[in-house]
C-alpha positions, 0 to 999 in steps of 0.5 A, spaced: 425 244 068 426 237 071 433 239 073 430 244 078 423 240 080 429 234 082 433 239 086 427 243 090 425 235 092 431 233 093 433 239 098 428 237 103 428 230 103 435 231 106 434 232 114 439 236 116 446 239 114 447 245 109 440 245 105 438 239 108 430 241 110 431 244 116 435 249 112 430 250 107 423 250 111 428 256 115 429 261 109 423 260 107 420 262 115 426 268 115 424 271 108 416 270 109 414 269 115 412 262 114 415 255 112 409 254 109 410 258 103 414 252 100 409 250 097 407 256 094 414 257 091 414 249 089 407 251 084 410 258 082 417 253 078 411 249 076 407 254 072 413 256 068 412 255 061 417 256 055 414 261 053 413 265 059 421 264 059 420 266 052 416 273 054 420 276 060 427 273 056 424 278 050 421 283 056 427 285 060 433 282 057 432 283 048 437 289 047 440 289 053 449 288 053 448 286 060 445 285 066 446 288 073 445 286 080 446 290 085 446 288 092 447 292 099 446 292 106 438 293 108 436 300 109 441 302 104 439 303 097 444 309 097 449 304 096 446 300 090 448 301 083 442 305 079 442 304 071 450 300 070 453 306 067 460 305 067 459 311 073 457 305 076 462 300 076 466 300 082 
């Protein structure tokens, strides 16, 4: 928890350049609306407790052989993978 406290800090600390706080505060403009909502985001890492990792860790990973992640071009949900049956699998 520090280690990501300590990065999310020290990512707006720096001025400019890649991941500098310029950078930081414009993803947050493009993927909300607003830069402002680093703040909230800050407070979302700080809420974390070990057991809330401990419950989604059982919730959604227990008894799973793996985890799929599927990313795709905006308005193209067609083109994601649906369960990560071996159909699936490029």
């Amino acid at each position: 928890m520090n280690g990501v406290e300590t990065a999310f800090v020290r990512s707006l600390e720096r001025v400019g350049g890649f991941g500098g706080k310029a950078d930081r505060l414009n993803e947050y403009h493009f993927a909300v609306g607003t830069p402002g909502w680093v703040r909230h985001d800050f407070a979302r890492y700080q809420r974390v407790t070990e057991a809330g990792v401990a419950e989604a860790a059982g919730r959604w990973l227990a008894g799973k052989p793996a985890v799929w992640l599927s990313v795709v071009p905006r308005g193209r949900p067609d083109l994601a993978a649906t369960s990560g049956a071996e159909e699936d699998r490029p």
